[in-house]
Every structure is written in C-alpha cells, then in structure tokens.
Gaussian input, Z-matrix of N, CA and C with variables (Angstrom, degrees):
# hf/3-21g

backbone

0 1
 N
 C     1     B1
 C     2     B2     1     A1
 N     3     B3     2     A2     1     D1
 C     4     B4     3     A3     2     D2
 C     5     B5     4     A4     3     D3
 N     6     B6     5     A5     4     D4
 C     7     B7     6     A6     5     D5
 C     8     B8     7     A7     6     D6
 N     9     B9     8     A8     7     D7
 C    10    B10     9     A9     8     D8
 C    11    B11    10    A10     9     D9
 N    12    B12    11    A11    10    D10
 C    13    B13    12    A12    11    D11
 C    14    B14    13    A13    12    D12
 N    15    B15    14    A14    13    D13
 C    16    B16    15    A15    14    D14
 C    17    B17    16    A16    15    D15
 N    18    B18    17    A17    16    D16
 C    19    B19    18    A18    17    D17
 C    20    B20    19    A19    18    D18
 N    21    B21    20    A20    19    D19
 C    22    B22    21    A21    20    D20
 C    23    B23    22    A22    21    D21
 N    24    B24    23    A23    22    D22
 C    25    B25    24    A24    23    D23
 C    26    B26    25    A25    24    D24
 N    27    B27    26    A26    25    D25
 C    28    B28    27    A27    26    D26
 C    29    B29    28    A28    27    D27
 N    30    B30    29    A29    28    D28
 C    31    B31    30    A30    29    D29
 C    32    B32    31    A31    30    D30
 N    33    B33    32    A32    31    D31
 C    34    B34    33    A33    32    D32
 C    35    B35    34    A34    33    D33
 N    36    B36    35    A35    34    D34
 C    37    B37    36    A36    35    D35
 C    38    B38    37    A37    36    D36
 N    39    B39    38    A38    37    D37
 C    40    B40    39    A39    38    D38
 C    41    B41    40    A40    39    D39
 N    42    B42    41    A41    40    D40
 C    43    B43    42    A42    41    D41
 C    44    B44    43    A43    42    D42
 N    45    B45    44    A44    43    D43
 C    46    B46    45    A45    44    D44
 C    47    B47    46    A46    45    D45
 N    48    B48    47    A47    46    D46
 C    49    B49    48    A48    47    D47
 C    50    B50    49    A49    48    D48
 N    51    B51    50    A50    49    D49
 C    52    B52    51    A51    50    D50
 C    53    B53    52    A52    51    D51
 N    54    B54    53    A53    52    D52
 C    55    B55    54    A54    53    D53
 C    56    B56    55    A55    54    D54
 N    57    B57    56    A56    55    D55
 C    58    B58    57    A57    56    D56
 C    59    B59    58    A58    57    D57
 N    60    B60    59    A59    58    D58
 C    61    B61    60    A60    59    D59
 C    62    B62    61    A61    60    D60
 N    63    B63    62    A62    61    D61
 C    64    B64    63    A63    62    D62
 C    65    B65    64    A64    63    D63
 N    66    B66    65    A65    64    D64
 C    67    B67    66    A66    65    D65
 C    68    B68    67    A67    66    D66
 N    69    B69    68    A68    67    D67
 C    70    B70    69    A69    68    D68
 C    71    B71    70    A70    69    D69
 N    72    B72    71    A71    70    D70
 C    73    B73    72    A72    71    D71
 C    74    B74    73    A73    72    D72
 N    75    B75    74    A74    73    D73
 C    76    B76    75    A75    74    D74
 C    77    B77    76    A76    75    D75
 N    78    B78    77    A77    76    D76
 C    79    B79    78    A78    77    D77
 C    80    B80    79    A79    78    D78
 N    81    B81    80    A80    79    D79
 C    82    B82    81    A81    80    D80
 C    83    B83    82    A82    81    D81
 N    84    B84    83    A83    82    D82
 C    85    B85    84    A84    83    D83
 C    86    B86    85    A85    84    D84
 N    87    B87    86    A86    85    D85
 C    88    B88    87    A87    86    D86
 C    89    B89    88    A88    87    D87
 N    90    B90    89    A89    88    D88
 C    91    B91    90    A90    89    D89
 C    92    B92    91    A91    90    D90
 N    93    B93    92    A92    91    D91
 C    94    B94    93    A93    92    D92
 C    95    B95    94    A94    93    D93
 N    96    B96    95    A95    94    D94
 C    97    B97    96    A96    95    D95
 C    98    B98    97    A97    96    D96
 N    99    B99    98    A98    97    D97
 C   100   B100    99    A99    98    D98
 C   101   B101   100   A100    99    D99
 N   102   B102   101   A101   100   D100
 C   103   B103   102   A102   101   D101
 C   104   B104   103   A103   102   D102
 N   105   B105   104   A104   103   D103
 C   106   B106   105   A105   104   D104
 C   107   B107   106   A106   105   D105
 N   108   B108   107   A107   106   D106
 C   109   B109   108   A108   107   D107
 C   110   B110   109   A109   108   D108
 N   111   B111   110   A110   109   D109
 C   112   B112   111   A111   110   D110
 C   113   B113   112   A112   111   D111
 N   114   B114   113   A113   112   D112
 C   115   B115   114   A114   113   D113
 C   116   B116   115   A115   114   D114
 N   117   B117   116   A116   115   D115
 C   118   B118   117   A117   116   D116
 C   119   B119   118   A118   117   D117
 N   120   B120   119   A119   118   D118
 C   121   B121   120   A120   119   D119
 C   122   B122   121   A121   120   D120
 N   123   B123   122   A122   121   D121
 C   124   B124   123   A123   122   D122
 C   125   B125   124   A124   123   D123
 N   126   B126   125   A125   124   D124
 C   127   B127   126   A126   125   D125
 C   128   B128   127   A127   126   D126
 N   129   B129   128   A128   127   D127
 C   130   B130   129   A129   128   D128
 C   131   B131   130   A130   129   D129
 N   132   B132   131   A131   130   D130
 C   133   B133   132   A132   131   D131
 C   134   B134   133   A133   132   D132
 N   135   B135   134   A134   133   D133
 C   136   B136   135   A135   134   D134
 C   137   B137   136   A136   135   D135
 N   138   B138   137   A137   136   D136
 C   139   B139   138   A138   137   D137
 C   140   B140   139   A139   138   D138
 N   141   B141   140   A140   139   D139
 C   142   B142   141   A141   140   D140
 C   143   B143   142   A142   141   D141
 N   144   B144   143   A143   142   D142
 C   145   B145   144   A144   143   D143
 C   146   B146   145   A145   144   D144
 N   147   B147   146   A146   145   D145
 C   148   B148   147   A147   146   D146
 C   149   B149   148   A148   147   D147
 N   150   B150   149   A149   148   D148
 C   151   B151   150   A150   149   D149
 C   152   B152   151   A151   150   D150
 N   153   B153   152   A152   151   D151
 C   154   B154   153   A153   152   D152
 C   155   B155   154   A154   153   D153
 N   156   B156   155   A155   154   D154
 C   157   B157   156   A156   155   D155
 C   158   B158   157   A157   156   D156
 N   159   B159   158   A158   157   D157
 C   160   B160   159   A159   158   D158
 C   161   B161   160   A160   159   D159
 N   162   B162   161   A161   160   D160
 C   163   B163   162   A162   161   D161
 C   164   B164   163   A163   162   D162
 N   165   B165   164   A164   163   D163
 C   166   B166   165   A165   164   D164
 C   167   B167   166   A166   165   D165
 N   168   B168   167   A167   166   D166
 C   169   B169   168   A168   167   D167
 C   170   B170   169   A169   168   D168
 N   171   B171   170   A170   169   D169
 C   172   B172   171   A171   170   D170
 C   173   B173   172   A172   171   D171
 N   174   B174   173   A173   172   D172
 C   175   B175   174   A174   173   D173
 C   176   B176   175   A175   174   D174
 N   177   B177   176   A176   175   D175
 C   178   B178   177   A177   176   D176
 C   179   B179   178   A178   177   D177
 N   180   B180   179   A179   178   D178
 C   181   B181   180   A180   179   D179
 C   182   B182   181   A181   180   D180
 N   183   B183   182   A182   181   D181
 C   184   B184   183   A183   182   D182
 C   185   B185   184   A184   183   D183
 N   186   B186   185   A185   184   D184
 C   187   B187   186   A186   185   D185
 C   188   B188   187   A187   186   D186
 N   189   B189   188   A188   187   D187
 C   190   B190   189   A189   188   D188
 C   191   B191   190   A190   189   D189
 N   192   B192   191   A191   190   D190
 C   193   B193   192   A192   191   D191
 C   194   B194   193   A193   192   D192
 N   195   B195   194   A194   193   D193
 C   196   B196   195   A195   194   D194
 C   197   B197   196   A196   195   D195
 N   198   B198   197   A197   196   D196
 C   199   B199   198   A198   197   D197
 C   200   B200   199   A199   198   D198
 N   201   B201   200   A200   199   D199
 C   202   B202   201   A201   200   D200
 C   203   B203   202   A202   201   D201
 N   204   B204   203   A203   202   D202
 C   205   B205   204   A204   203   D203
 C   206   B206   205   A205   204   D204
 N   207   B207   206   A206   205   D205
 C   208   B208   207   A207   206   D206
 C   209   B209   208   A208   207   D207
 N   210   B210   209   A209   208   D208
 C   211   B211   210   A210   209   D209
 C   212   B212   211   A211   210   D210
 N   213   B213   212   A212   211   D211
 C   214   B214   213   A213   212   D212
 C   215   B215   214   A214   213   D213
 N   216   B216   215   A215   214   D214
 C   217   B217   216   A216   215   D215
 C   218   B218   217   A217   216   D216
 N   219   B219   218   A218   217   D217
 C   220   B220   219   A219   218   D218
 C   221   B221   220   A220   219   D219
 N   222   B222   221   A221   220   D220
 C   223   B223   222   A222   221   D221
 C   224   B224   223   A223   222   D222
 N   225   B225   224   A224   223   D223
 C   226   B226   225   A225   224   D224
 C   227   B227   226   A226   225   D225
 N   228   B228   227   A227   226   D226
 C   229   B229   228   A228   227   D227
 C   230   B230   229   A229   228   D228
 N   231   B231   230   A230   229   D229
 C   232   B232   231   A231   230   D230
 C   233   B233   232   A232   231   D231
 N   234   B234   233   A233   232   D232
 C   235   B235   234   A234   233   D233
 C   236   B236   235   A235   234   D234
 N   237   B237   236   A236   235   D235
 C   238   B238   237   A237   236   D236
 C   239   B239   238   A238   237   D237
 N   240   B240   239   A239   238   D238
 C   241   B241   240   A240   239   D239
 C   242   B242   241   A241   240   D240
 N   243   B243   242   A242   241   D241
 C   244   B244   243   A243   242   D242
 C   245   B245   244   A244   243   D243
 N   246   B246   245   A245   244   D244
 C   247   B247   246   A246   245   D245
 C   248   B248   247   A247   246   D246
 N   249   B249   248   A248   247   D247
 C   250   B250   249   A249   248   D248
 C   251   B251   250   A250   249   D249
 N   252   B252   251   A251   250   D250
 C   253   B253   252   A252   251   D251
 C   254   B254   253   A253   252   D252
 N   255   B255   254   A254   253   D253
 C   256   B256   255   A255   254   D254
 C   257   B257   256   A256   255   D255
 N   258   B258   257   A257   256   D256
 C   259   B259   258   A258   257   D257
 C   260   B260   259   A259   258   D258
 N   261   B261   260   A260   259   D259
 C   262   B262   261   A261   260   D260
 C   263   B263   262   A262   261   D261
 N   264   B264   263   A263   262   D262
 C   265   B265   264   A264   263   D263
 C   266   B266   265   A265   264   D264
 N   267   B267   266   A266   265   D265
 C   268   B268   267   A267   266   D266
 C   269   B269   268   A268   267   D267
 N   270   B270   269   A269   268   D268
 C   271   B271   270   A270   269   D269
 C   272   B272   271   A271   270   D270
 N   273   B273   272   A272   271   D271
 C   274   B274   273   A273   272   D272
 C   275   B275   274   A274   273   D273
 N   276   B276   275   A275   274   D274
 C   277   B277   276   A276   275   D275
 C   278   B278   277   A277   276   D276
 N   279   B279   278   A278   277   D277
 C   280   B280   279   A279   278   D278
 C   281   B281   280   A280   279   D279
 N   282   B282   281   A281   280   D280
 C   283   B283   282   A282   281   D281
 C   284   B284   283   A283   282   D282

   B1=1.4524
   B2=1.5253
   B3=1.7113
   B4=2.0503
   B5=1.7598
   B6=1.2332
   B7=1.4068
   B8=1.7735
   B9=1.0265
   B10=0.9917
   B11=2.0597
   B12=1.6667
   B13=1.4312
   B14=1.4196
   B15=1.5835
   B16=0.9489
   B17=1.4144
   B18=1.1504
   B19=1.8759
   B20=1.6974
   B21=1.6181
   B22=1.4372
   B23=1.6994
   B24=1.2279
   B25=1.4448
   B26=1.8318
   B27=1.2515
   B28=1.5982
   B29=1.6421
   B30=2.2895
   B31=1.8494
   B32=1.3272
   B33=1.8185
   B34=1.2744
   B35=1.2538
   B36=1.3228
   B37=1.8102
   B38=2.0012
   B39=0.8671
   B40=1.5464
   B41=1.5325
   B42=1.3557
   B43=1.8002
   B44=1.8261
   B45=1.2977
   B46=1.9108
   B47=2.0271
   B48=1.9283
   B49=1.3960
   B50=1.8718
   B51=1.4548
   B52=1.5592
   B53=1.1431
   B54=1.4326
   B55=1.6632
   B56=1.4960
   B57=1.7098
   B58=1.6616
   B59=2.1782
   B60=1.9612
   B61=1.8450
   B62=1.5819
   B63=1.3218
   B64=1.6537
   B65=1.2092
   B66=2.1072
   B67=1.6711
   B68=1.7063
   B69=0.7847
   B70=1.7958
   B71=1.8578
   B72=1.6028
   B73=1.9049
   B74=1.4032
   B75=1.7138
   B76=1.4746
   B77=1.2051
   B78=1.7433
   B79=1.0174
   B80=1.7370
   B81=1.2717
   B82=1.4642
   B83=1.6091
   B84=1.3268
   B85=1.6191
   B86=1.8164
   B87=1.3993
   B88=0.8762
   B89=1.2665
   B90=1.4626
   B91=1.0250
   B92=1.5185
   B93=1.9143
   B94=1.8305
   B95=1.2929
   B96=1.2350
   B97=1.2373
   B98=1.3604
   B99=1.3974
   B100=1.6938
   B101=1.5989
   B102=1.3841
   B103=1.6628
   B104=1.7270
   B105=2.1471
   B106=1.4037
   B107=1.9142
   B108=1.0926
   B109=1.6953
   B110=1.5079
   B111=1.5908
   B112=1.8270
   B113=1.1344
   B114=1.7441
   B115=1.1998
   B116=1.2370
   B117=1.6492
   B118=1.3853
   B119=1.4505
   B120=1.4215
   B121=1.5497
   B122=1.3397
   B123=1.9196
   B124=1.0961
   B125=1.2053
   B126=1.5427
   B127=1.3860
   B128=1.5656
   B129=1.2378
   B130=1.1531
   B131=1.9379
   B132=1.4304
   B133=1.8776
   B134=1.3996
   B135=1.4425
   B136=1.4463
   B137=0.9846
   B138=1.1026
   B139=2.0680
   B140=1.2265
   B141=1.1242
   B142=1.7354
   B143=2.0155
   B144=1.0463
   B145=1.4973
   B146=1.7087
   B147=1.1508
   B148=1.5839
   B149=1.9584
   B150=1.6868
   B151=1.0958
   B152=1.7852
   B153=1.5132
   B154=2.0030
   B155=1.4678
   B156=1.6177
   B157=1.4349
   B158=1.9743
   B159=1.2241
   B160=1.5969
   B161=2.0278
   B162=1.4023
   B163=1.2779
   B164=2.0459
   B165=1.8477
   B166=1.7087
   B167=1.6782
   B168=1.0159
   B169=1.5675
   B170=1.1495
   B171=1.5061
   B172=1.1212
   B173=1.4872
   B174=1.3794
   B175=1.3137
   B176=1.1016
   B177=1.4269
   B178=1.6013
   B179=1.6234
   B180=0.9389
   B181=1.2301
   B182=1.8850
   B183=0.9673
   B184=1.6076
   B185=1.7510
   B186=1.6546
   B187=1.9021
   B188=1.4490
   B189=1.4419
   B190=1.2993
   B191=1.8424
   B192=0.8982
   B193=1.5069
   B194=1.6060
   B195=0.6078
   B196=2.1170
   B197=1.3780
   B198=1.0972
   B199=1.6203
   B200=1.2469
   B201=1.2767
   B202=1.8682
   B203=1.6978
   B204=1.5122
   B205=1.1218
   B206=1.3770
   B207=1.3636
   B208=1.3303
   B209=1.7501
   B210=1.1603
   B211=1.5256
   B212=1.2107
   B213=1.2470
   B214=1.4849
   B215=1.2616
   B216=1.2424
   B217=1.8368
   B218=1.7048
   B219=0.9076
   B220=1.9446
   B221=1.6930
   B222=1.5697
   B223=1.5528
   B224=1.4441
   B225=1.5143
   B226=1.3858
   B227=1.7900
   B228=1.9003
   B229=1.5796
   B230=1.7256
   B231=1.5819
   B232=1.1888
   B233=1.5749
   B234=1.4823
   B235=1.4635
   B236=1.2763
   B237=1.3408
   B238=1.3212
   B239=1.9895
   B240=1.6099
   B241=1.4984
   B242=1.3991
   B243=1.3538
   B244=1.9133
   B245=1.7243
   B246=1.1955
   B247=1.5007
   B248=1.8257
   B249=1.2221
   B250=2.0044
   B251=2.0908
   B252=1.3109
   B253=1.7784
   B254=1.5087
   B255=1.1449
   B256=1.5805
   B257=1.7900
   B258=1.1672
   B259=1.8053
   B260=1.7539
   B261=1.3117
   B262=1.2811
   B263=1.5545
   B264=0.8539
   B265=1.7941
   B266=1.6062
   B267=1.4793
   B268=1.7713
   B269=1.3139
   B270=1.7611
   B271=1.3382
   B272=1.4748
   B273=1.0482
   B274=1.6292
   B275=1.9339
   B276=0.8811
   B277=1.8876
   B278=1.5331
   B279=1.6684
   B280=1.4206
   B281=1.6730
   B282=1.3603
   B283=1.3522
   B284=1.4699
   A1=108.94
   A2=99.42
   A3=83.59
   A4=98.03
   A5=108.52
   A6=119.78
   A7=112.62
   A8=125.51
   A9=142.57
   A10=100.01
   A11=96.33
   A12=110.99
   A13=106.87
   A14=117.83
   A15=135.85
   A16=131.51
   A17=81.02
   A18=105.96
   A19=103.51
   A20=115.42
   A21=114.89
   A22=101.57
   A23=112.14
   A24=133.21
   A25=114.78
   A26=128.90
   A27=138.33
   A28=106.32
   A29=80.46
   A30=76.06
   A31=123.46
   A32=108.44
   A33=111.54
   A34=98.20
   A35=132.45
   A36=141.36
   A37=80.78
   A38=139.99
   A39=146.23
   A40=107.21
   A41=82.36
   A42=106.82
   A43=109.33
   A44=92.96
   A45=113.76
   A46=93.19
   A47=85.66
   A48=97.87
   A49=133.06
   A50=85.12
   A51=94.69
   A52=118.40
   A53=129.32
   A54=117.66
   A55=142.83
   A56=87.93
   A57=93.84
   A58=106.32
   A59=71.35
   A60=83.79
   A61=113.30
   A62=106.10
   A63=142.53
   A64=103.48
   A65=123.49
   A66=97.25
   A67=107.34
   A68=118.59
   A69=131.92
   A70=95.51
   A71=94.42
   A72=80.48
   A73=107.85
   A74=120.12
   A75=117.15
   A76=132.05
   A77=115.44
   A78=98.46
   A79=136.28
   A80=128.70
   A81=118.28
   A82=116.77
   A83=110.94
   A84=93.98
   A85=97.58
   A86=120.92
   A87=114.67
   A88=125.79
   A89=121.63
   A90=149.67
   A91=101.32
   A92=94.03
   A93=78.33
   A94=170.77
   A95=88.02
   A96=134.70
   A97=112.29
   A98=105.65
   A99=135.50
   A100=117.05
   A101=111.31
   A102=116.44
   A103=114.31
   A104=88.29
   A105=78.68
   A106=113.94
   A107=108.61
   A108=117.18
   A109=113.15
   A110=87.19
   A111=95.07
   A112=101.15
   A113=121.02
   A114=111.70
   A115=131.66
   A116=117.15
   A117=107.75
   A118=127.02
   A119=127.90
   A120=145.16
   A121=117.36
   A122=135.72
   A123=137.82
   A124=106.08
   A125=112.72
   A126=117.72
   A127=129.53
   A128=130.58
   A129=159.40
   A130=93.93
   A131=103.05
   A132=83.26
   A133=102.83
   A134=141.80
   A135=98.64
   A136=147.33
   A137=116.23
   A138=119.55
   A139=104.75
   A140=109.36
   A141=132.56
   A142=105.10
   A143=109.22
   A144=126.33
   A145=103.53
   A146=113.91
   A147=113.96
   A148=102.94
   A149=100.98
   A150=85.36
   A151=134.43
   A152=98.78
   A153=98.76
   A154=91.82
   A155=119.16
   A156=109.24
   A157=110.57
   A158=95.66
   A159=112.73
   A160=84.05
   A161=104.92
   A162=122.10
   A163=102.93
   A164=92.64
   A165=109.16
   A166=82.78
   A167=120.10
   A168=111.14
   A169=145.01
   A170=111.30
   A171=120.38
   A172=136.00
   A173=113.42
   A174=123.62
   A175=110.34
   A176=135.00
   A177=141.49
   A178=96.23
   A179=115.92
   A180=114.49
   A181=123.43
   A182=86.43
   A183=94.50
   A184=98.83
   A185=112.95
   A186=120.04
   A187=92.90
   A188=99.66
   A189=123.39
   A190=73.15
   A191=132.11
   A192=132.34
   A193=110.20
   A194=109.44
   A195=88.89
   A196=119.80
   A197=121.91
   A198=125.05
   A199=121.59
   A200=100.93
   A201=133.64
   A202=90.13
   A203=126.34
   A204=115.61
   A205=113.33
   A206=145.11
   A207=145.16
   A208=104.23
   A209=112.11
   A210=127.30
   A211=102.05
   A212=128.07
   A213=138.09
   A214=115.03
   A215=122.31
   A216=135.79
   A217=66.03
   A218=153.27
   A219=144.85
   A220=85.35
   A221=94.10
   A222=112.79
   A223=124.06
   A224=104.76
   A225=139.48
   A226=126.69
   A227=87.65
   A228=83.83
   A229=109.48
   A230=126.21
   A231=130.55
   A232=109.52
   A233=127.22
   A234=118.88
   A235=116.53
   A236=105.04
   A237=108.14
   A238=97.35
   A239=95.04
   A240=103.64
   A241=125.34
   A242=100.51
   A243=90.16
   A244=103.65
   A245=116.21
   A246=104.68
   A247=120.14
   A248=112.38
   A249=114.63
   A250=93.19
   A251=123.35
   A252=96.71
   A253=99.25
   A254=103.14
   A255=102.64
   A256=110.73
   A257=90.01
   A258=79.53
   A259=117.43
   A260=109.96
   A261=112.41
   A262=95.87
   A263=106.05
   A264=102.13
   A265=104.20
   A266=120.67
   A267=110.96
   A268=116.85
   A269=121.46
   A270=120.88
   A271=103.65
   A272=124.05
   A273=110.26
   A274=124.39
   A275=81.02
   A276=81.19
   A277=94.44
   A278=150.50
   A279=132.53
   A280=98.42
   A281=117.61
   A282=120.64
   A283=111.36
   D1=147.38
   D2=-167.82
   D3=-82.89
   D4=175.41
   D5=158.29
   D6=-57.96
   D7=-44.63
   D8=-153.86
   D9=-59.53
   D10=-43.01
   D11=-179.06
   D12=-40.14
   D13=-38.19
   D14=-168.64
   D15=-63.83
   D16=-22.09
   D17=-173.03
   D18=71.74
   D19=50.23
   D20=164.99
   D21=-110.48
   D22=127.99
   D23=-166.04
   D24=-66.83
   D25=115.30
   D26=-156.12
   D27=-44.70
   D28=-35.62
   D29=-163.63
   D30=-80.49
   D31=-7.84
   D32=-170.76
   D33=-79.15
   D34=-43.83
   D35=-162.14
   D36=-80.39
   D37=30.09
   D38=167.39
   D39=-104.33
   D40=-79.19
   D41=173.05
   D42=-40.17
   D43=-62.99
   D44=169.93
   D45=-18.38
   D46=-87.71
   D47=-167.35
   D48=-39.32
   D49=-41.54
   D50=174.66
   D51=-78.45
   D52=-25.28
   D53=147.73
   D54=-67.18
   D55=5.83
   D56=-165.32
   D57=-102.33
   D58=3.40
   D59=-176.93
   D60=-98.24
   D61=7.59
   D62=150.36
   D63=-49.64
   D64=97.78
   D65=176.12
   D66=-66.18
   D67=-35.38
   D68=-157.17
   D69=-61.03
   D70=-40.91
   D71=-173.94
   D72=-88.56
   D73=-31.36
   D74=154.58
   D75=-31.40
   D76=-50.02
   D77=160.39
   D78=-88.01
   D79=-16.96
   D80=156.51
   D81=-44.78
   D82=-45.30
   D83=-170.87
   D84=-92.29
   D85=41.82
   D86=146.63
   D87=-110.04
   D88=-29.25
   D89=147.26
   D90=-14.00
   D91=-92.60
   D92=160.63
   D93=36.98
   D94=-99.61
   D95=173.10
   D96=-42.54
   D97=-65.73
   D98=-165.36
   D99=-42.15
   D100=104.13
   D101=175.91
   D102=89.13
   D103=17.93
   D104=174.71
   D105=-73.80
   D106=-178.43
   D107=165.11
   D108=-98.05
   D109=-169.90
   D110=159.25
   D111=-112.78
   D112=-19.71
   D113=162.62
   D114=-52.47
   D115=-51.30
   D116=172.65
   D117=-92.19
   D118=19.44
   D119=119.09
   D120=-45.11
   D121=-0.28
   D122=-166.20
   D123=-130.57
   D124=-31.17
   D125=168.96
   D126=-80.25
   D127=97.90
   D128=-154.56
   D129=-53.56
   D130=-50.42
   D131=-178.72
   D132=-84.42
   D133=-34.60
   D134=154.84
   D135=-82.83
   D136=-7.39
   D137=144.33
   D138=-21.98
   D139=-78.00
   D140=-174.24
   D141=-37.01
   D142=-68.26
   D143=171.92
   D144=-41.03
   D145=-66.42
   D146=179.76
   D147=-46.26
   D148=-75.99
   D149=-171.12
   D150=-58.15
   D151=10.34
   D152=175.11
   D153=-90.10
   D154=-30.31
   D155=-163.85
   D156=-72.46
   D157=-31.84
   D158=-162.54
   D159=-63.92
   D160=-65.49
   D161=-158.13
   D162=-37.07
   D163=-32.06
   D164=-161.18
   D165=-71.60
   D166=-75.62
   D167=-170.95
   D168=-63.03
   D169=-16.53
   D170=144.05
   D171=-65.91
   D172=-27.06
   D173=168.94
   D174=99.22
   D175=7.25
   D176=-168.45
   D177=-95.21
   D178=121.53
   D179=152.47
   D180=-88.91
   D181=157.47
   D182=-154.76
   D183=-124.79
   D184=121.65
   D185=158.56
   D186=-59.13
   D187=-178.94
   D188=-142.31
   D189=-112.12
   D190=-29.93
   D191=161.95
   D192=-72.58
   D193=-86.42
   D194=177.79
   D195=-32.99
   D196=-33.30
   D197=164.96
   D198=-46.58
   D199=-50.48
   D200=-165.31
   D201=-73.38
   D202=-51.50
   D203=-171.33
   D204=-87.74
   D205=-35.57
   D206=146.02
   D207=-16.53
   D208=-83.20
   D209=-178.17
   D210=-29.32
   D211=-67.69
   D212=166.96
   D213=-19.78
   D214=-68.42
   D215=-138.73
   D216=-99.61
   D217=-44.62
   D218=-156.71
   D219=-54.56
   D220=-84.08
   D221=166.35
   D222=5.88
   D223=-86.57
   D224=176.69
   D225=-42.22
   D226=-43.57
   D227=-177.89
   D228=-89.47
   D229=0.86
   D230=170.20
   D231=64.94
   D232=43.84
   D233=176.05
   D234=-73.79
   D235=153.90
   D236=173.95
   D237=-135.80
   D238=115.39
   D239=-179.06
   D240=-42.98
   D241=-31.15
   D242=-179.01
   D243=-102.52
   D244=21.91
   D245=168.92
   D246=-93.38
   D247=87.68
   D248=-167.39
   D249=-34.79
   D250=-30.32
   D251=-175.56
   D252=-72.75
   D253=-59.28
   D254=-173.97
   D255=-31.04
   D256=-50.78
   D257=-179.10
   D258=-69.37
   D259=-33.69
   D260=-178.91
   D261=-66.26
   D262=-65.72
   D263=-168.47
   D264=-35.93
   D265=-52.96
   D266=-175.50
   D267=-68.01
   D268=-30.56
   D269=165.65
   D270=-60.21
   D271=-62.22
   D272=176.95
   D273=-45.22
   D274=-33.69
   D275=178.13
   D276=-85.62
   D277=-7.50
   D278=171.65
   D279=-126.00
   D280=56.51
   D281=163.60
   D282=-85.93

C-alpha cells in the first residue's frame, strides 16, 4: 500500500530522501534504529516517540497531522526489522 494512501505528502518523503543521503544523519537515525522490534514498530507511543526523534534530526518539523499519519502507515505496514522482504518491500515503495 503506498504512503501516499495515507495522506503523507510526496514532497516531504522527497525532502525525507535527500537528507537521508546525509552520511552523518544516516547514520544517527541509524543509531536509532538499533535493537528496534516489530514489537515496538506496533506500539503506537513508541511509533510516536521515534517519529518526534527522526523528525528532530532530520530537521522536518512535523503538524500534529503528519505525525498522526506517519504513525499510522508505521502501524499499518506491520514491519518486522529483521525480516530482508519486509525491508525490500518499504525500499521498494520509497525508490
């Protein structure tokens, strides 16, 4: 399902991408990242928590509606970090 269903905006997941070709911010929100679950990819307040942290280093500030829909589509697409489709499938939907 695209992001888009979501009502998350092309240019921000634009903006997103071209900062993520930043090694220095690549690597903080990988940092991150590190020892997440799918469990806590399922849990909605730390969903929520990631995406204020992501938003901080990236520099995007985010309405209280793009938040709401980010959180959502996190939610929605059910990843689980150590599964290689799961990841291919989301790299494929932000090519």
């Amino acid at each position: 399902m695209s992001y888009q269903q979501y009502g998350i905006d092309p240019a921000l997941v634009e903006r997103v991408k071209w900062k993520m070709k930043n090694p220095e911010i690549k690597e903080r929100i990988k940092r991150l990242l590190e020892g997440v679950t799918k469990y806590d990819l399922q849990n909605r307040q730390k969903v929520a928590a990631f995406v204020a942290q992501f938003s901080k280093v990236l520099g995007e500030p985010l309405t209280q509606a793009q938040s709401s829909s980010l959180i959502d589509f996190v939610i929605a697409q059910k990843i689980d970090p150590n599964n290689t489709f799961h990841l291919l499938k989301l790299w494929g939907m932000f090519r």
